[in-house]
C-alpha positions as CSV (number, residue, x, y, z in Angstrom):
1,X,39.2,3.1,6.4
2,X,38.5,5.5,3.2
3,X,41.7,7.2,2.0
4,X,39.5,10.6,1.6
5,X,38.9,12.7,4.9
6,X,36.2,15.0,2.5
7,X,34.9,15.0,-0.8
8,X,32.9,17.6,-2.5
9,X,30.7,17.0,-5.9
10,X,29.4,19.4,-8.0
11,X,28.7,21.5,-4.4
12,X,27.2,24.9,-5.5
13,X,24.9,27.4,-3.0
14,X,23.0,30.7,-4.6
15,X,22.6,34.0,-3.0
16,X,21.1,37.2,-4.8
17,X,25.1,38.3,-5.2
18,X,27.1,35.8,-4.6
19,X,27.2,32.3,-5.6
20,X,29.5,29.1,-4.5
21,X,30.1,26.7,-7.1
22,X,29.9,24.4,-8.5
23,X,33.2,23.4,-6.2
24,X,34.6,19.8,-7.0
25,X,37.3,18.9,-4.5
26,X,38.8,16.3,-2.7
27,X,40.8,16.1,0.3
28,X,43.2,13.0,1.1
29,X,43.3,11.9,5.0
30,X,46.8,12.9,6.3
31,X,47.0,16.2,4.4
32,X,46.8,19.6,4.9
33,X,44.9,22.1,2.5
34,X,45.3,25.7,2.3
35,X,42.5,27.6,1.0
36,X,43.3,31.1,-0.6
37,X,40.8,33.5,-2.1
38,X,40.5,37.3,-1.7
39,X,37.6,38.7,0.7
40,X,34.2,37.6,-1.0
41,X,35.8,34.4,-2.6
42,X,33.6,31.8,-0.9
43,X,35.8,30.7,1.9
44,X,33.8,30.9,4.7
45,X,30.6,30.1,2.5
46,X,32.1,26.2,1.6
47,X,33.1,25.8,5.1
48,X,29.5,26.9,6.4
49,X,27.8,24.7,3.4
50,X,30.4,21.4,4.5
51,X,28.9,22.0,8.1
52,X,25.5,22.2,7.2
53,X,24.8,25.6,8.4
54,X,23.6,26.7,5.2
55,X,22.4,23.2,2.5
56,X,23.7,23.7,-0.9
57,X,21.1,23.9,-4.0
58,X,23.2,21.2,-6.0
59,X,26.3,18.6,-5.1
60,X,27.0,16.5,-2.8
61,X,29.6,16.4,0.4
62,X,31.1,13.1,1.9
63,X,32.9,13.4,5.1
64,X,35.3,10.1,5.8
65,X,33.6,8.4,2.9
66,X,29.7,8.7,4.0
67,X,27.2,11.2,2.8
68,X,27.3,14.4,5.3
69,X,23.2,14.0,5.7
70,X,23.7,10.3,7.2
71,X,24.3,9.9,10.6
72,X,25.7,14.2,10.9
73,X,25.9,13.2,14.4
74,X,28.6,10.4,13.9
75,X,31.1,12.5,11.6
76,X,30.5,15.7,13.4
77,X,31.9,14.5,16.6
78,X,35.3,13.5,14.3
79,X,35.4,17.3,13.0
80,X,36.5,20.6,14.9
81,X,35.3,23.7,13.4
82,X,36.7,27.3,14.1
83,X,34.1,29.7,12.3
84,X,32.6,32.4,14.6
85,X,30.2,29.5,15.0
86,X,29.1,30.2,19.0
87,X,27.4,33.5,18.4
88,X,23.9,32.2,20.2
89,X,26.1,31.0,23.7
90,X,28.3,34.9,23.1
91,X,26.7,35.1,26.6
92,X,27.8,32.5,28.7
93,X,31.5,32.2,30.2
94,X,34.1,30.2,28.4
95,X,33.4,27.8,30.9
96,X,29.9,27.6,30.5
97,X,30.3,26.8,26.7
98,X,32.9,24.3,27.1
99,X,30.9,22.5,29.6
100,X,27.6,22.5,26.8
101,X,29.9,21.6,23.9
102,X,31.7,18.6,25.8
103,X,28.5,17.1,25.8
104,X,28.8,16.0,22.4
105,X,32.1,14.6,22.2
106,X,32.6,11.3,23.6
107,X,36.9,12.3,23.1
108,X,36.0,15.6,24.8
109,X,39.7,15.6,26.6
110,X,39.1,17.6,29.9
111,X,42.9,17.4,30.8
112,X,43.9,19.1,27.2
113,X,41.5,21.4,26.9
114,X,42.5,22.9,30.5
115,X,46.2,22.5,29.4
116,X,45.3,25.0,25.9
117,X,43.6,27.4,27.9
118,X,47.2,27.9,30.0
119,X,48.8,27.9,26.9
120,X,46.6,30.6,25.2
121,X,46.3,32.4,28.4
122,X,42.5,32.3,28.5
123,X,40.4,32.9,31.9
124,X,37.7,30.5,31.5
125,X,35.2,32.9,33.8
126,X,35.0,35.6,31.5
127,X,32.0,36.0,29.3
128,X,32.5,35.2,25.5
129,X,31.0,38.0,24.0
130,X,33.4,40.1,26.7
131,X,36.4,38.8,24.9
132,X,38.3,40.6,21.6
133,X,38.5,39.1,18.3
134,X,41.6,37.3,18.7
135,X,40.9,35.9,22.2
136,X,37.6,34.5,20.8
137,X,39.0,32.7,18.1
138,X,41.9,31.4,20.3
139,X,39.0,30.4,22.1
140,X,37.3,28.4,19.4
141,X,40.3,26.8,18.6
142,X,41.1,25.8,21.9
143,X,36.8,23.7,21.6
144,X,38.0,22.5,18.2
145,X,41.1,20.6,19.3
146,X,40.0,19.8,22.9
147,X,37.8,16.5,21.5
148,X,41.4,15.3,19.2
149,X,39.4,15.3,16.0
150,X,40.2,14.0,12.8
151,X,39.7,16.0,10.5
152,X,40.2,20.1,11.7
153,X,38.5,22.9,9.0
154,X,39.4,26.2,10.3
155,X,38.0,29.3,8.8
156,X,40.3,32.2,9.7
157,X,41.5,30.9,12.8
158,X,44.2,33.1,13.1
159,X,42.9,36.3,12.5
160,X,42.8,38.6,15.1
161,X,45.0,36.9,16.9
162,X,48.3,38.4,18.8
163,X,51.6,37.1,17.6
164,X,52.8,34.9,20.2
165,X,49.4,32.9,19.7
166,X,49.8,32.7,16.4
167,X,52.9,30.9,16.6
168,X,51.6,28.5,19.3
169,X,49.1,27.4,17.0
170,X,51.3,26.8,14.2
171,X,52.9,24.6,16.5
172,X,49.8,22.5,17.3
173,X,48.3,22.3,14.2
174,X,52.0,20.5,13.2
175,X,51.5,18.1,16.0
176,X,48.4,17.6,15.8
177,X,49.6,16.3,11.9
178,X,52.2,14.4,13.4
179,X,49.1,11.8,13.5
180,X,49.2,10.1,10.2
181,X,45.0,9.9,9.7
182,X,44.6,13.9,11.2
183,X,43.5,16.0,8.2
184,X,43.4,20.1,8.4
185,X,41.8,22.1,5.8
186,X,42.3,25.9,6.8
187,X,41.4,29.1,5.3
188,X,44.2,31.5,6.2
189,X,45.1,35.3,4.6
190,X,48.8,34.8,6.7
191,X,51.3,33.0,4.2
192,X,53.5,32.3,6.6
193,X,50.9,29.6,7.7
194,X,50.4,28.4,4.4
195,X,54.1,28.3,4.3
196,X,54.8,26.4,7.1
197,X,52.1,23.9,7.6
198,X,50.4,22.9,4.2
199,X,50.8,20.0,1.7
200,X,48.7,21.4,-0.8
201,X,47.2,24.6,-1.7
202,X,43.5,25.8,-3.3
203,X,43.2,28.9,-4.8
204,X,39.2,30.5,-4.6
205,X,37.8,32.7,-6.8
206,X,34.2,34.4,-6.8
207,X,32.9,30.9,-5.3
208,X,35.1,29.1,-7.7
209,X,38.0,26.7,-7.6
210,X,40.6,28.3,-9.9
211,X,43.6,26.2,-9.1
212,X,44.7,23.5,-6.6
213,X,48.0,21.9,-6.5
214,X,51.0,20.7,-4.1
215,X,53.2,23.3,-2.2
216,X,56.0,22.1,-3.6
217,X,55.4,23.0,-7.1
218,X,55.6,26.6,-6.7
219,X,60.1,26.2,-6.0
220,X,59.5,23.4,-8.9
221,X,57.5,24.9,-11.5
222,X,57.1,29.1,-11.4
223,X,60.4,31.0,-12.0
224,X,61.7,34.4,-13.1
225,X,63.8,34.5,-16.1
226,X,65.8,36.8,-17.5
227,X,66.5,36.9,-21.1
228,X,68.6,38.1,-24.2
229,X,65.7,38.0,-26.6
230,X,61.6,37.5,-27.0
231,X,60.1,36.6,-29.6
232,X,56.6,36.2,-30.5
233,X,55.9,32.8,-30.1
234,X,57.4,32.6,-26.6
235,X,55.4,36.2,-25.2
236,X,52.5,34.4,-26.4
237,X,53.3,31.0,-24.6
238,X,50.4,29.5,-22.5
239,X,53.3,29.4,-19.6
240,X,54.5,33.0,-20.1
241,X,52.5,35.0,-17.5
242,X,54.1,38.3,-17.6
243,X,56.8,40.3,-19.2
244,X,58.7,43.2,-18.1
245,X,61.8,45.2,-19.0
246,X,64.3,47.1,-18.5
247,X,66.0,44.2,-18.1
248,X,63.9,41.8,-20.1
249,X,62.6,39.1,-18.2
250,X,59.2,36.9,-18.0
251,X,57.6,35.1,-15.4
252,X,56.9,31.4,-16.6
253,X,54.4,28.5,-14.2
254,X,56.6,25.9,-16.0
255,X,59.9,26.7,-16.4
256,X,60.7,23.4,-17.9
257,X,58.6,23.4,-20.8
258,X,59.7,27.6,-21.0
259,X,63.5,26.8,-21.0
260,X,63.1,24.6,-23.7
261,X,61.2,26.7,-25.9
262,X,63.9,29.5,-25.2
263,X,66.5,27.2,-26.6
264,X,64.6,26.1,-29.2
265,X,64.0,29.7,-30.1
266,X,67.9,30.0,-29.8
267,X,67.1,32.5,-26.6
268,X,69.7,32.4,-23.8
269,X,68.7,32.9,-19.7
270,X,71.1,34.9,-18.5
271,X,69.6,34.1,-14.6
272,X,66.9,32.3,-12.9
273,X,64.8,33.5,-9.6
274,X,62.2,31.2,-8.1
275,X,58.9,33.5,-7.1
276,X,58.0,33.5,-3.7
277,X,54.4,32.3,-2.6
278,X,53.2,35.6,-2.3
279,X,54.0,36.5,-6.2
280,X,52.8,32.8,-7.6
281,X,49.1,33.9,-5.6
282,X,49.4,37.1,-6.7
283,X,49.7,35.9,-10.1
284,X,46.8,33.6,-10.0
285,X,44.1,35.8,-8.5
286,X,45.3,38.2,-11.0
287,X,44.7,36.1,-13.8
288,X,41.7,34.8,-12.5
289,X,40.4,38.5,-12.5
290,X,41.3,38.8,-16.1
291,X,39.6,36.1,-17.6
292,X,36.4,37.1,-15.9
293,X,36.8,40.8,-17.4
């Protein structure tokens, strides 16, 4: 069994305004990846170009080790998808569709997916396209997990959603992980999920990658520090990301290597904050903006 759940090379896909790529990425079976971008970024574009519902102009994609255009059927039964992706059956009954899309799962788990719609609170008679945002994606959701697949890519599937739902799917997606070879890549604008559920994170920017890297490094790496001194060579630091005063502090993404530098430079920290994930994505899309400018 390959250690990667999906692989992307060199994936790119041109509109008139827009364009996705080239997007190199790699995704480790077992993990969960977070994929943050602004609206426009290219979120929902790699998700639909992965699925095949619109073919890239360059790159390739492997899902579970095997190019996505061999045997589609094969790794698409192993993949849930939540991606406003039922809009031609918006007008059959929840029923209806989850009777068509059982069809091509062979793990298509009756029993669970009568279970989720309890959970969620969904009537199963009412038309799709009758149903609010939120209740449609729970309802999505709900088809995505209902077959147990491998590997879950989820656009957005919280949004919309009501509160309560929203921590009952946190809750499944973190037993669903409790299976070692279950992989999650999800797009999400709600930190708290990002928070809470992912190993890694991958930062989109106008259809590019900026940055990917593990949760963990955010309490590890980024810090606030507050200072007695500046001097040139430390505002002008690759770390040093910002610097503000009254009272003098900076914002470093490698407090490490900063803290050194300080002492070297014979500057004391008078205090240390950690940023929150909020600030440390703040601070990336910001800089992403400026180097485009």
């Amino acid at each position: 069994m390959t250690s990667s759940a999906l692989t992307l090379v060199g994936l790119s896909k041109e509109y008139k305004s827009f364009t996705l790529g080239p997007v190199d990425f790699e995704v480790q079976r077992g993990t969960v990846v977070s994929l943050i971008g602004t609206n426009g970024s290219g979120k929902s574009t790699l998700f639909h170009t992965i699925m095949g519902i619109v073919q890239p102009e360059k790159g390739t994609v492997q899902v579970f080790g095997e190019d996505y255009k061999k045997n589609e059927v094969a790794w698409k039964q192993k993949v849930g998808y939540v991606g406003e992706q039922y809009g031609t059956l918006a007008y059959l009954t929840v029923k209806e569709i989850a009777a068509f899309v059982s069809r091509w799962y062979p793990s298509w788990d009756q029993h669970k997916y009568l279970g989720l719609l309890k959970r969620y609170q969904i009537d199963e008679n009412k038309k799709f396209n009758k149903s609010s945002k939120g209740t449609r994606r729970k309802i999505e959701f709900i088809l995505a997990m209902s077959h147990s697949p491998e590997l879950l890519l989820l656009d957005e599937p919280s949004e919309g959603v009501d509160i309560v739902s929203q921590r009952k799917m946190k809750e499944d997606l973190l037993e669903y992980m409790n299976n070692e070879n279950h992989t999650i890549v999800i797009a999400t604008h709600i930190l708290d999920e990002v928070r809470q559920i992912s190993d890694y994170i991958c930062v989109l920017d106008q259809g590019k990658i900026v940055t990917a890297f593990e949760k963990d490094e955010i309490y590890e790496k980024w810090a606030r520090l507050w200072v007695s001194d500046l001097t040139d060579t430390v505002r002008n630091h690759q770390h040093t990301l910002d610097v503000t005063h009254p009272p003098l502090q900076l914002v470093t993404d490698n407090v490490e290597s900063t803290e050194a530098l300080l002492e070297q430079e014979g500057i004391q920290v008078t205090h240390r904050q950690s940023l929150s994930l909020d600030e440390v994505i703040t601070f990336i899309l910001e800089a992403a903006s400026h180097s485009k400018e």
